[in-house]
C-alpha positions in Angstrom: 41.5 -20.0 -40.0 38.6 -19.1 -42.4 35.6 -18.3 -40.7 32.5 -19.0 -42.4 30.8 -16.4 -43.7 32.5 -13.9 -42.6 32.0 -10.4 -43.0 32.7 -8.6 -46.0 35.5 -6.1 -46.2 33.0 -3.1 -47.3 30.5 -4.1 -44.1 34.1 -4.3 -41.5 35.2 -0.8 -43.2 31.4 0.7 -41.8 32.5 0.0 -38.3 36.3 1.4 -38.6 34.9 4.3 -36.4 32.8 2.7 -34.4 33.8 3.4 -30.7 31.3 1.8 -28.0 29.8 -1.1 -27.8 25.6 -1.0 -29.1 24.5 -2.6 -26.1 26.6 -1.4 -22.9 27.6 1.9 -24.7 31.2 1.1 -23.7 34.3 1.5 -25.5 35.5 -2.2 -25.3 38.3 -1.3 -22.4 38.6 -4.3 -20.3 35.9 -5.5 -22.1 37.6 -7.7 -24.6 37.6 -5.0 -27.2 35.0 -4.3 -29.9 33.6 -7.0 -31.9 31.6 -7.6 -35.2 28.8 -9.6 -34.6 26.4 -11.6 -36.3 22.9 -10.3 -35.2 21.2 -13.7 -36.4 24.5 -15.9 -36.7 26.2 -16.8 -39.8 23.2 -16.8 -42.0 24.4 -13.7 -44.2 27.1 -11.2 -44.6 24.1 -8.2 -44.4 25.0 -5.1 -42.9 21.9 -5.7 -41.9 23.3 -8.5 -39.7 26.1 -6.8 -37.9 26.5 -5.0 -34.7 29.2 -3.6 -32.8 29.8 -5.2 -29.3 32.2 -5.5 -26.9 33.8 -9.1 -26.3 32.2 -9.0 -22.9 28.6 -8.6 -24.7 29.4 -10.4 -27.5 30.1 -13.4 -25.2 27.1 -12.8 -23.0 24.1 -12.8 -26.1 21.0 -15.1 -25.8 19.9 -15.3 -29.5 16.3 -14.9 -28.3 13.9 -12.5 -30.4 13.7 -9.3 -28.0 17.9 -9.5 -28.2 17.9 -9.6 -32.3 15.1 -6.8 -32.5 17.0 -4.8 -29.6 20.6 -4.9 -31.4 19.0 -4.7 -34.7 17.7 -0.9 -33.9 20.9 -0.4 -33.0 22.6 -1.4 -36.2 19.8 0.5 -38.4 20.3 4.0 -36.3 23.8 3.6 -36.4 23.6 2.5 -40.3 21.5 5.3 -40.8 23.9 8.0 -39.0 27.1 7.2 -41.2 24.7 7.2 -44.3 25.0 3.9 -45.5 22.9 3.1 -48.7 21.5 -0.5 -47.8 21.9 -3.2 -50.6 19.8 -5.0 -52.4 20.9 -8.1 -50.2 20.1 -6.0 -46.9 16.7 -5.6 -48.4 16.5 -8.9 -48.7 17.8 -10.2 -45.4 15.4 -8.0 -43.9 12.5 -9.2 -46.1 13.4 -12.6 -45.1 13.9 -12.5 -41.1 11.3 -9.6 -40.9 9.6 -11.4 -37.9 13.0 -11.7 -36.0 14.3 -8.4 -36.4 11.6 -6.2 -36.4 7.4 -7.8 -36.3 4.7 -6.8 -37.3 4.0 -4.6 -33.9 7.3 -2.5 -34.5 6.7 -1.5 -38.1 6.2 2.2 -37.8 9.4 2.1 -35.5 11.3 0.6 -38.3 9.8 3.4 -40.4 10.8 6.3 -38.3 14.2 4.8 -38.1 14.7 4.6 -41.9 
């Protein structure tokens, strides 16, 4: 099976290391294993968009706006600490879904981070 818009290769390869889970902090053990998820679903292939979660998280997310801002820290620390250089299409993801991920209220935060 396909799935669509899956994640690339080069945004998979980021979390090859990755060993706990973004929102319990646990290493996916009888948790279902570690997962690649789609912060805001299957609307881009982003690195900007990706998280790592356990299966037990993974299955457990709301999609409400304090959940995408919560994970999406996550993703940009974690980003940030393997020294990724972000795309032109992260830009742009993050352009577009600005309000979801981060709002106006958290801008300095995102600042800091990056």
């Amino acid at each position: 099976m396909k799935l669509r818009n899956a994640f690339t290769q080069e945004t998979r390869l980021l979390y090859l290391y990755q060993t706990s889970c973004f929102i319990c902090g646990s290493n996916g053990n009888d948790r279902g294993g570690l997962e690649i998820h789609h912060i805001l679903g299957r609307i881009s292939k982003s690195a900007f968009n990706s998280s790592c979660l356990c299966g037990y998280c993974h299955k457990g997310i709301c999609h409400n706006k304090e959940e995408h801002r919560e994970i999406f820290f996550h993703t940009i620390r974690f980003l940030k600490q393997i020294n990724y250089q972000p795309k032109d299409e992260d830009w742009e993801f993050l352009k577009e879904n600005f309000d979801e991920l981060v709002g106006e209220e958290n801008k300095d935060k995102l600042l800091k981070v990056l």
